[in-house]
One Martini backbone bead per residue (centre of mass of N, CA, C, O) as a GRO file, in nm:
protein
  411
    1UNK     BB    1  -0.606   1.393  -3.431
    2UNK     BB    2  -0.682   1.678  -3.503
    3UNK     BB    3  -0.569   1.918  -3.613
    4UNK     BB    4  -0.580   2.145  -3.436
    5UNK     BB    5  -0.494   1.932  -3.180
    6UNK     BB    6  -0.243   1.975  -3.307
    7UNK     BB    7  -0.174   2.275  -3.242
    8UNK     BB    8  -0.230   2.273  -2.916
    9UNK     BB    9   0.017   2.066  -2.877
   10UNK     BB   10   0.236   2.266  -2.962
   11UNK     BB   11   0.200   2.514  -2.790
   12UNK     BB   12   0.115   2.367  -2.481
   13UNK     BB   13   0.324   2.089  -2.485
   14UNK     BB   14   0.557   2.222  -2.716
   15UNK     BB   15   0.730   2.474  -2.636
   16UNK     BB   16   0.885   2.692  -2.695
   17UNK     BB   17   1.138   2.840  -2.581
   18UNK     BB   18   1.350   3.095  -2.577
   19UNK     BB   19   1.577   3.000  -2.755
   20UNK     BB   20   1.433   2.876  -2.967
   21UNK     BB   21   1.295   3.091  -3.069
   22UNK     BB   22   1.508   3.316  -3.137
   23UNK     BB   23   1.629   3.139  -3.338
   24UNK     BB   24   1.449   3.126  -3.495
   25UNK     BB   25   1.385   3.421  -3.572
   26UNK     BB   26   1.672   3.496  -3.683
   27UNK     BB   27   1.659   3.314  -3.929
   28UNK     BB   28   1.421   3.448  -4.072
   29UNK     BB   29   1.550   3.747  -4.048
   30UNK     BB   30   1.794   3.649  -4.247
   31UNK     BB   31   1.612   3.553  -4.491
   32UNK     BB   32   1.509   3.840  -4.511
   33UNK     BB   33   1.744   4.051  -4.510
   34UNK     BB   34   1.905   3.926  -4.743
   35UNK     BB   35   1.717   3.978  -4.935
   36UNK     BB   36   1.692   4.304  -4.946
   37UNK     BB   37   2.001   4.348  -4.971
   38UNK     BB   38   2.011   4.178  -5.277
   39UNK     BB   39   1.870   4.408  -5.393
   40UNK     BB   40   2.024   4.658  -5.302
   41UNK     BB   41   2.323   4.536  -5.431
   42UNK     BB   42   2.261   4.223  -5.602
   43UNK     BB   43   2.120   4.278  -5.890
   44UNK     BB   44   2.065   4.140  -6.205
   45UNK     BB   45   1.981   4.253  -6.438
   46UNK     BB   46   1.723   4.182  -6.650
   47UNK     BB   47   1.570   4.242  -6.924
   48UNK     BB   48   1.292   4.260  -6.827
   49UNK     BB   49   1.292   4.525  -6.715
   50UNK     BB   50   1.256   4.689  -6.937
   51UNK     BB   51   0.953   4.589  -6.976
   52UNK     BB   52   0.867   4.701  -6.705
   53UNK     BB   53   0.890   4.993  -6.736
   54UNK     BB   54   0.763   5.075  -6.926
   55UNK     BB   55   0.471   4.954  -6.841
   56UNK     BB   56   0.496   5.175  -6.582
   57UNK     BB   57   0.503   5.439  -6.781
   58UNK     BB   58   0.191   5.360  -6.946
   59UNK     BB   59   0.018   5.488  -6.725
   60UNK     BB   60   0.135   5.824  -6.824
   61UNK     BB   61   0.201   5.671  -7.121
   62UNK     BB   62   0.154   5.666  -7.473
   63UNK     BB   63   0.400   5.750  -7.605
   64UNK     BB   64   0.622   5.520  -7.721
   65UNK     BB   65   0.859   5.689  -7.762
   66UNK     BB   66   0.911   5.810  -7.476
   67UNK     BB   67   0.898   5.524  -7.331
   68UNK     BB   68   1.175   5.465  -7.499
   69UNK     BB   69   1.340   5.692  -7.391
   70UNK     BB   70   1.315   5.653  -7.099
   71UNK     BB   71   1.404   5.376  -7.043
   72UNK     BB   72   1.712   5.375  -7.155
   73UNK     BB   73   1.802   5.616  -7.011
   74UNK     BB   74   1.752   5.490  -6.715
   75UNK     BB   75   1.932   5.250  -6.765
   76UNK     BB   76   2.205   5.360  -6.837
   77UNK     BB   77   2.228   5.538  -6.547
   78UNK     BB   78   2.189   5.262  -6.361
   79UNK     BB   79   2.440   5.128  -6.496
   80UNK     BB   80   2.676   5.013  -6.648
   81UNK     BB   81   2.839   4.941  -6.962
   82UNK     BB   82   2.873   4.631  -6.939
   83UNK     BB   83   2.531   4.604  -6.882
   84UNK     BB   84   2.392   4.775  -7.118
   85UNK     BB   85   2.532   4.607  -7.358
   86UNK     BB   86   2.367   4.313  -7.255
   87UNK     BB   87   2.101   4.505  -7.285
   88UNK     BB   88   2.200   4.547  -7.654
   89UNK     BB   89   2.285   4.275  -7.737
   90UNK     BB   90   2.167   4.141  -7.980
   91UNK     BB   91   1.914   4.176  -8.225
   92UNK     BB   92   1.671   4.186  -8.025
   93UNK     BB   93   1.758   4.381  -7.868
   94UNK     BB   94   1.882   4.624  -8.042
   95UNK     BB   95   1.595   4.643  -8.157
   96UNK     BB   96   1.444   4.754  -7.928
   97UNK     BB   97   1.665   4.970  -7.876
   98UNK     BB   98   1.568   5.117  -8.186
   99UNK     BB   99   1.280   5.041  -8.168
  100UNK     BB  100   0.966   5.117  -8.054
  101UNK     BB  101   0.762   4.925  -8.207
  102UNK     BB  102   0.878   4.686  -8.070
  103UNK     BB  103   0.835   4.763  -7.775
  104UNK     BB  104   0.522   4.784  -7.858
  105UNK     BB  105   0.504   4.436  -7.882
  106UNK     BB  106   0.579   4.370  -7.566
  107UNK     BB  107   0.411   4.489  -7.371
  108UNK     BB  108   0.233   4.322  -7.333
  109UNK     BB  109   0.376   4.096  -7.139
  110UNK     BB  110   0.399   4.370  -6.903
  111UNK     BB  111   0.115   4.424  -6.835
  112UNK     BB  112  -0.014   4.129  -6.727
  113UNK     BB  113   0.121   4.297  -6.453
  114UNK     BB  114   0.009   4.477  -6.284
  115UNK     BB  115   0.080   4.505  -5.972
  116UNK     BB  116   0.364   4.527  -6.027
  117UNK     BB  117   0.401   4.784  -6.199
  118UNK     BB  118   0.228   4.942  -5.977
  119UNK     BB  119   0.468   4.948  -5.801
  120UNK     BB  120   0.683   5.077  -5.967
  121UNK     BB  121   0.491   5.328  -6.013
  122UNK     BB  122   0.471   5.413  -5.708
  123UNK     BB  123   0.772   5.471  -5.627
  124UNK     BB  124   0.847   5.646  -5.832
  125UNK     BB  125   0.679   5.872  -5.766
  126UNK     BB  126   0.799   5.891  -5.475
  127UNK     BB  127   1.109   5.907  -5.597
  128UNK     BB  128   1.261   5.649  -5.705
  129UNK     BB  129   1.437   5.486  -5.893
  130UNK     BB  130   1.331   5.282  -6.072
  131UNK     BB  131   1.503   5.042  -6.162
  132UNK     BB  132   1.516   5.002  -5.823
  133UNK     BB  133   1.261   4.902  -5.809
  134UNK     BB  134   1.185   4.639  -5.956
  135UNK     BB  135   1.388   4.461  -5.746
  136UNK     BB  136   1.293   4.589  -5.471
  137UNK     BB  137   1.041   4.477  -5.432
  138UNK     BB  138   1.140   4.168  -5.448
  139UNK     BB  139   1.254   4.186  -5.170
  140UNK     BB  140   1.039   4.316  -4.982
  141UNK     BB  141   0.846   4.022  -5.064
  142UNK     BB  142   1.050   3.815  -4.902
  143UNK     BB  143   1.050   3.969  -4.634
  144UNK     BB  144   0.769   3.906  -4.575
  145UNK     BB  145   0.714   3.618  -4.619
  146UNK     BB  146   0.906   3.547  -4.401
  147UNK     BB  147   0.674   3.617  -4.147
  148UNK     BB  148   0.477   3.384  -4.244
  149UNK     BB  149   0.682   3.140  -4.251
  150UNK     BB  150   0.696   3.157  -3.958
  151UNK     BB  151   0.395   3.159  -3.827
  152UNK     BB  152   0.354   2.865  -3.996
  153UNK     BB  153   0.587   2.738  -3.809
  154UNK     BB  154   0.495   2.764  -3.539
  155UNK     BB  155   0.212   2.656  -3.555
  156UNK     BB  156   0.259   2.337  -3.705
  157UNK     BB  157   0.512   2.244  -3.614
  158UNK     BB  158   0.756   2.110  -3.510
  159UNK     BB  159   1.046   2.225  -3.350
  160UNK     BB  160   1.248   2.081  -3.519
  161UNK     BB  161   1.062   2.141  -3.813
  162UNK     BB  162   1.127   2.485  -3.841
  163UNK     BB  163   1.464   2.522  -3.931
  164UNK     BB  164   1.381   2.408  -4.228
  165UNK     BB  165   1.273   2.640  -4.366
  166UNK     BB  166   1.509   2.822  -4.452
  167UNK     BB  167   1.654   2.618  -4.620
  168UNK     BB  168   1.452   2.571  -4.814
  169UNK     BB  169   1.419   2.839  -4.948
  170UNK     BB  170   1.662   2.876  -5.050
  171UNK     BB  171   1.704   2.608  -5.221
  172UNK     BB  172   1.448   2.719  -5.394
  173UNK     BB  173   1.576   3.046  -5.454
  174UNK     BB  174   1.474   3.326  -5.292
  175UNK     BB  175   1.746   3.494  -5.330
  176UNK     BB  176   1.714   3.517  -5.677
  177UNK     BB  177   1.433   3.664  -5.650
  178UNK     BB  178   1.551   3.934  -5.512
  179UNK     BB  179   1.697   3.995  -5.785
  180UNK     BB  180   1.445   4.040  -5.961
  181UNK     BB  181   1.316   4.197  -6.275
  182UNK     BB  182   0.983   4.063  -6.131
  183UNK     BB  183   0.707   3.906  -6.065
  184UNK     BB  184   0.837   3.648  -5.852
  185UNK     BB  185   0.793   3.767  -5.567
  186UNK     BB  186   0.526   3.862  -5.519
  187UNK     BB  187   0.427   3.556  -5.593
  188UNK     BB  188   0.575   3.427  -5.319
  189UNK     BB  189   0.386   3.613  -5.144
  190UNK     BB  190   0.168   3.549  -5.208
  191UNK     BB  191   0.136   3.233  -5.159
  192UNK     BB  192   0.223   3.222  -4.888
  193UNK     BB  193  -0.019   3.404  -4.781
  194UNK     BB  194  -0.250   3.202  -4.896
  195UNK     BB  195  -0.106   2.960  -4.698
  196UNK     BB  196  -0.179   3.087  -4.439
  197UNK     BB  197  -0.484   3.167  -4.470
  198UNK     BB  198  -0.593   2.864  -4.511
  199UNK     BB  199  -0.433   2.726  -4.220
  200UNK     BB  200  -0.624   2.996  -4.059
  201UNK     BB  201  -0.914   3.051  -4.162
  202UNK     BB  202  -0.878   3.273  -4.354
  203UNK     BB  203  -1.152   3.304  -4.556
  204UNK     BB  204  -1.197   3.605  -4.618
  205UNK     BB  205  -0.941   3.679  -4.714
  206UNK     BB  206  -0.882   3.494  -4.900
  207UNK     BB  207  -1.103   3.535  -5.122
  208UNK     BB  208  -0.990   3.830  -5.164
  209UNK     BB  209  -0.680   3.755  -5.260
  210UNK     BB  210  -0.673   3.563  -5.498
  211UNK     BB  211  -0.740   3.715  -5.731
  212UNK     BB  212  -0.514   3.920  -5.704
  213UNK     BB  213  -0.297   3.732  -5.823
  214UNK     BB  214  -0.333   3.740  -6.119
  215UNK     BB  215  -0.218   4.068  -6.110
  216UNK     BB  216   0.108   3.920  -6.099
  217UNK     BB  217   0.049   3.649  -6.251
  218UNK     BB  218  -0.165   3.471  -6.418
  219UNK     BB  219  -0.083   3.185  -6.382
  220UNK     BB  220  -0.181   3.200  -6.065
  221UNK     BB  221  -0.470   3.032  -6.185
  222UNK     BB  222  -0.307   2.738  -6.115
  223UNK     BB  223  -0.370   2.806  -5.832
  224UNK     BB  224  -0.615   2.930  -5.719
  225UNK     BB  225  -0.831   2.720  -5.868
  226UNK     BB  226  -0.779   2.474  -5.640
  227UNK     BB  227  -0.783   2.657  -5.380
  228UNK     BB  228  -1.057   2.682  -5.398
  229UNK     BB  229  -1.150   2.421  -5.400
  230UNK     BB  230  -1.070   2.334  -5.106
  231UNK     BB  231  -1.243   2.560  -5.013
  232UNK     BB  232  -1.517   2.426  -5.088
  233UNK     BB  233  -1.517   2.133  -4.955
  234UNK     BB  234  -1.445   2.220  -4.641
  235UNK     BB  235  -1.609   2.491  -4.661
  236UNK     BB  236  -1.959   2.500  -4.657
  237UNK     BB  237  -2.036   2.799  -4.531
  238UNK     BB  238  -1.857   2.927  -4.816
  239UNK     BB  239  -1.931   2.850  -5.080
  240UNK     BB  240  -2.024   3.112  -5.238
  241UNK     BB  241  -1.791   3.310  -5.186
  242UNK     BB  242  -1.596   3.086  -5.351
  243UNK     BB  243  -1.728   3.098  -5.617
  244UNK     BB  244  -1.706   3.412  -5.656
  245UNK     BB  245  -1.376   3.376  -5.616
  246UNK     BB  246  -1.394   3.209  -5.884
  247UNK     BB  247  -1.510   3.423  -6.112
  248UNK     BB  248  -1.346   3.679  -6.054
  249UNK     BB  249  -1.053   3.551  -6.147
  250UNK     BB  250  -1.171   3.481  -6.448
  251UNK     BB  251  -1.225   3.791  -6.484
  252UNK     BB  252  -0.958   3.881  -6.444
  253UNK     BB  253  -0.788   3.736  -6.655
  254UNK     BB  254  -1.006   3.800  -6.924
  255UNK     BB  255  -0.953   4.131  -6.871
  256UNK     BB  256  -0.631   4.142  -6.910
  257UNK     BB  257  -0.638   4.057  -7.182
  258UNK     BB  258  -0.813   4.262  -7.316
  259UNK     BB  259  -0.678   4.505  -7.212
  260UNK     BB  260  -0.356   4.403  -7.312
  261UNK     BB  261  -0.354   4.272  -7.572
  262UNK     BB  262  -0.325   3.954  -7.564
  263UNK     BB  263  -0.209   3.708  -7.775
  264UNK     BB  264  -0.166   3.459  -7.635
  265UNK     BB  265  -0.055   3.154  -7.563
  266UNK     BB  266   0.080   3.070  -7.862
  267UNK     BB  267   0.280   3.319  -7.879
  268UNK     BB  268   0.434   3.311  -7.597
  269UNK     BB  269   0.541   3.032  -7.633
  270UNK     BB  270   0.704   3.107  -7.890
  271UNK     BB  271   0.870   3.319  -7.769
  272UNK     BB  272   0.991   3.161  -7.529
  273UNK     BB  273   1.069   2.876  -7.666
  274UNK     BB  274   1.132   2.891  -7.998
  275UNK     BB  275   1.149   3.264  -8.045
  276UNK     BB  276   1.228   3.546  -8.097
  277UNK     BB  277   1.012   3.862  -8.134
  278UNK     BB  278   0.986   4.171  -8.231
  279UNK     BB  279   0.695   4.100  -8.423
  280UNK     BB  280   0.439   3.940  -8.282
  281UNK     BB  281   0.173   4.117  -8.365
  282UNK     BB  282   0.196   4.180  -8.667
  283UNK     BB  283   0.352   3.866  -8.642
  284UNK     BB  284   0.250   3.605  -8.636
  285UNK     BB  285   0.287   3.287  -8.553
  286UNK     BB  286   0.287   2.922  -8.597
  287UNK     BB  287   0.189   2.699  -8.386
  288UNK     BB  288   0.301   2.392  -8.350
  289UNK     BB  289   0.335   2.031  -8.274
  290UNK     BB  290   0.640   2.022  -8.350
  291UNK     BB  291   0.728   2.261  -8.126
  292UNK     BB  292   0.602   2.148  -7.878
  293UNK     BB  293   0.728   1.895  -7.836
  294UNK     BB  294   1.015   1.991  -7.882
  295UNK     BB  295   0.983   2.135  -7.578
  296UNK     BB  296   0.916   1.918  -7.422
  297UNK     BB  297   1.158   1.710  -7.452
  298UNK     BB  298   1.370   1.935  -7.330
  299UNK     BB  299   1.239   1.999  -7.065
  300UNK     BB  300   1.234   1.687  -6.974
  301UNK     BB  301   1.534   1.668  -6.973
  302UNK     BB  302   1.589   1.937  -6.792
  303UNK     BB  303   1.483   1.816  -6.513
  304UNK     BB  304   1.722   1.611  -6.440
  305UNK     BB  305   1.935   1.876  -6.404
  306UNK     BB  306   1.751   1.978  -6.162
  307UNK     BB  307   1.774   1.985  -5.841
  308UNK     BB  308   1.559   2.098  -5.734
  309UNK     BB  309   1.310   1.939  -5.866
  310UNK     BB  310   1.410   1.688  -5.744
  311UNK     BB  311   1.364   1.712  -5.482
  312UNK     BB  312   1.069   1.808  -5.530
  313UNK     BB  313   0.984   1.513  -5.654
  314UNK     BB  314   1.034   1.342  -5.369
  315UNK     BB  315   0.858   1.537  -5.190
  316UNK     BB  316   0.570   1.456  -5.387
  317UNK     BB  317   0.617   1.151  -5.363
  318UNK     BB  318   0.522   1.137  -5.085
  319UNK     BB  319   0.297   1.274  -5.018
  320UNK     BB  320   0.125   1.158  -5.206
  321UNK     BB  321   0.160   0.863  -5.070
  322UNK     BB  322   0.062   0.945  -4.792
  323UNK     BB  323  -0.229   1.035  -4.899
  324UNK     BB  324  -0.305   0.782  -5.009
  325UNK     BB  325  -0.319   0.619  -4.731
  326UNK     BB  326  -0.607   0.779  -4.687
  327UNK     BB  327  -0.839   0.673  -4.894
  328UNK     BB  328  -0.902   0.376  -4.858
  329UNK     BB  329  -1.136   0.510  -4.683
  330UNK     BB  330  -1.460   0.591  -4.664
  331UNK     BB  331  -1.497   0.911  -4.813
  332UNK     BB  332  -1.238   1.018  -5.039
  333UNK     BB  333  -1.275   1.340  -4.938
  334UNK     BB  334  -1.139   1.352  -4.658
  335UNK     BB  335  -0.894   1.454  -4.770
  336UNK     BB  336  -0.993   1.771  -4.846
  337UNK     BB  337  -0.940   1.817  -4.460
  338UNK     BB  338  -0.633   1.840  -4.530
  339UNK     BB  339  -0.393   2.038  -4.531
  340UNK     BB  340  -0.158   1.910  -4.644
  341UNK     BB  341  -0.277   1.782  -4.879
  342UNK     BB  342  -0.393   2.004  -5.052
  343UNK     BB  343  -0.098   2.150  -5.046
  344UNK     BB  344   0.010   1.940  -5.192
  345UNK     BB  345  -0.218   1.926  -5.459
  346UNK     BB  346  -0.130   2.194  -5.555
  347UNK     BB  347   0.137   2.230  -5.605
  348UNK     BB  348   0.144   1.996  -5.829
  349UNK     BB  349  -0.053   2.107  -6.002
  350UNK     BB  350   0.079   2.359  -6.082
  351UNK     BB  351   0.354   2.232  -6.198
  352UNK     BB  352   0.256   2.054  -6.424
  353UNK     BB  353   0.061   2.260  -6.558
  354UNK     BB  354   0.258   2.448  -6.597
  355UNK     BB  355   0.432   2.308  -6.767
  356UNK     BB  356   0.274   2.226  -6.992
  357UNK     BB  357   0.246   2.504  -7.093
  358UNK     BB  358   0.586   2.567  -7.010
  359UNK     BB  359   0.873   2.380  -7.041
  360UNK     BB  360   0.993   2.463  -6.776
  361UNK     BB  361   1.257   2.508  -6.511
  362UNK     BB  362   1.203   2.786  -6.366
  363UNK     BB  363   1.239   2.827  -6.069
  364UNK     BB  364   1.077   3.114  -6.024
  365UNK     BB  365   0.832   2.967  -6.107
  366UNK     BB  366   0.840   2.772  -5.826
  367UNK     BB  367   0.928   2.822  -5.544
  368UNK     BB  368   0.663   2.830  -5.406
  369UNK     BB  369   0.512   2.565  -5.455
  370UNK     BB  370   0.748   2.393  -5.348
  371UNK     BB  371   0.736   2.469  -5.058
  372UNK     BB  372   0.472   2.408  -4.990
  373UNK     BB  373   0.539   2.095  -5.037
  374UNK     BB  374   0.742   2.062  -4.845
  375UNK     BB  375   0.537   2.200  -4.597
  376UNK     BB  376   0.345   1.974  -4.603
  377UNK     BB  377   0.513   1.738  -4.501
  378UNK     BB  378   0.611   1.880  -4.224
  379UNK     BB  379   0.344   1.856  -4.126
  380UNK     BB  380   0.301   1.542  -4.126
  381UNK     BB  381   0.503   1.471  -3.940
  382UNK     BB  382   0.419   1.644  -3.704
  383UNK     BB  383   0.180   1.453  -3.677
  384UNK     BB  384   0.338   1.222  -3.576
  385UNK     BB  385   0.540   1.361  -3.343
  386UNK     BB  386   0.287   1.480  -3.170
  387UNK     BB  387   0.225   1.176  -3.108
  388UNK     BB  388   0.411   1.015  -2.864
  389UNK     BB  389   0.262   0.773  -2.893
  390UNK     BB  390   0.199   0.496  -3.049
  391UNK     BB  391  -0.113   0.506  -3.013
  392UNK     BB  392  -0.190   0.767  -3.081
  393UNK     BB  393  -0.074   0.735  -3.379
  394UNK     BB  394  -0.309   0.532  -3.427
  395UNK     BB  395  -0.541   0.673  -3.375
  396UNK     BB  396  -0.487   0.980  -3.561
  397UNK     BB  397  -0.484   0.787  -3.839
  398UNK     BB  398  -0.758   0.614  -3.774
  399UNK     BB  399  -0.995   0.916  -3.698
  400UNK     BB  400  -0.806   1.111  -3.881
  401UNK     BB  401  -0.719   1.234  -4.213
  402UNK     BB  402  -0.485   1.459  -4.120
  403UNK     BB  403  -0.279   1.188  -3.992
  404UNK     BB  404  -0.046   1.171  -4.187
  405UNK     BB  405   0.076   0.858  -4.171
  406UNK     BB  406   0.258   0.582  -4.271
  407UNK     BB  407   0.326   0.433  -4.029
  408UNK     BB  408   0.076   0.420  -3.889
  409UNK     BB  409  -0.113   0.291  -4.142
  410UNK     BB  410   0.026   0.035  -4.067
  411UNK     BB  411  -0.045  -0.062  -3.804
   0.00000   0.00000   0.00000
């Protein structure tokens, strides 16, 4: 049974009821509607904000002091006195709050999110007040995204792995990304809508969609590049596309870096992970092996009590489990035409790779790759349940690597 009849088979012969329907809808609408709630009303207030606005107001302003009074100024005016304390309390904040020279030289930090930015600059333009603007994207973004994760879900899932999907969502942390002044809302936007992309073979808008991911977190070229290659791998007809827009996202990466004059790799990893500096780029750090050791060490321990982490590495090795036992017949690449396996593998790749260059377990940056890794196995599932009879099953498992089954593949 290949996945498309494996969607026709799930929309025709297995379709929601009007209460089932109305259920799912329901669910995804709280799930989207409390994140826009969550924005507007419990936002965060991370320190990264006043780095966002500067960098929002740097689109029509050079001058770093009015930059620094400008920011700081809106930033009291938004806060309580005793939120405004805590994001000028100790040496790094304190000095950056009273030194310009400190804050430019944070701004390529937060300037190599233009997407972001250009939205914070949009908003305020348009009347917001900025630092409501920062976390409201946020907001904004992951209650999209829930219409897309609706959608991917009633298309793909058997009728019962449906609802299951706003509460891994929820696991993920979700809810927290939508509090936060930062572009991890818009990244988990960008990710969902770029697998519901590539799950519905919209393969022109993918081509068109990836490489602005880029421009919302550049991390976000270890997601894209590998979605590139399997989009390469399986789609034949538009291979020169796909190598286009992976040309596209890899200058669009380095030329954000030489636009807003990048510090690079080693000196982002010492400042996140190593020391705070005020002034990293006129005093740039140096970056050892034996910093990048002691932080990869701290990181692996510090999965092991990430409870997200761990869920996610249970879901993340049965499915590439899954994958595994379908590869054992040629031509190994077979393996993939099957969207759930890509997109575990997807998932995988970013995570480790992500962690490798930067060890930390910090959820935001992993909420989308995460769910979509979830979202994969109950696709794989799915590909089981939706077919009745266990011959059915087992002749799935046998003509077509898409219908990933263990239970299957042992038959």
């Amino acid at each position: 049974m290949a996945f498309d009849d494996i969607h026709k088979h799930i929309k025709n012969n297995d379709a929601m009821t009007l209460v089932e329907r109305s259920a799912a809808v329901l669910l995804f609408f709280i799930l989207g509607l409390r994140s826009v709630l969550l924005s507007v009303y419990r936002p965060l207030y991370n320190w990264d904000m006043i780095g966002y606005i500067a960098a929002a107001k740097s689109f029509e302003e050079n001058d770093i002091k009015s930059i620094h009074s400008f920011t700081y100024n809106q930033v009291q005016n938004a806060v309580s006195t005793d939120i405004y304390k805590q994001l000028v309390d100790g040496y790094y904040r304190f000095t950056i709050s009273t030194d310009p020279s400190a804050l430019s030289e944070q701004l390529p930090f937060y300037q190599i999110r233009p997407v972001y930015t250009g939205a914070i600059y949009l908003l305020y333009k348009s009347g917001l007040n900025i630092v409501f603007a920062t976390h409201f994207v946020s907001g904004v973004a992951i209650g999209a995204a829930s219409v897309f994760l609706y959608l991917m879900s009633v298309r793909c899932l058997a009728n019962q792995l449906v609802y299951a999907v706003p509460l891994l969502a929820i696991t993920f942390g979700i809810w927290d990304l939508a509090t936060y002044s930062t572009p991890d809302g818009l990244a988990y936007l960008a990710i969902v809508a770029s697998t519901y992309l590539y799950i519905t073979k919209r393969t022109s808008a993918l081509q068109l969609m990836l490489p602005i991911m880029i421009g919302i977190r550049t991390d976000l070229i270890l997601f894209v590049i590998p979605l590139l290659g399997f989009l390469f791998i399986s789609e034949a007809s538009t291979r020169w596309k796909t190598a286009l827009s992976a040309v596209v996202s890899i200058t669009i990466y380095v030329c954000i870096g030489i636009y807003w004059k990048n510090p690079g790799w080693s000196t982002i990893f010492y400042f996140t992970l190593v020391n705070f500096l005020t002034h990293p780029i006129s005093e740039p750090p140096v970056l050892t092996a034996k910093h990048y050791l002691g932080a990869l060490l701290n990181g692996v321990k510090s999965l092991f009590y990430n409870r997200t982490f761990v869920l996610y590495a249970l879901v993340a090795t049965y499915s590439l489990y899954i994958v595994k036992t379908q590869v054992k017949r040629p031509p190994p690449f077979s393996m993939f035409i099957s969207t759930p396996a890509a997109l575990a593998v997807v998932s995988v790749s970013f995570v480790a790779s992500h962690f490798l260059a930067f060890p930390v377990a910090w959820d935001r940056f992993f909420s989308g790759p995460y769910l979509i890794g979830a979202f994969s196995l109950l696709m794989m599932i799915s590909n089981y349940l939706t077919a009745p009879y266990p011959l059915q099953r087992r002749v799935a498992s046998e003509s077509d690597s898409v219908a990933l089954s263990p239970i299957a593949a042992a038959r």
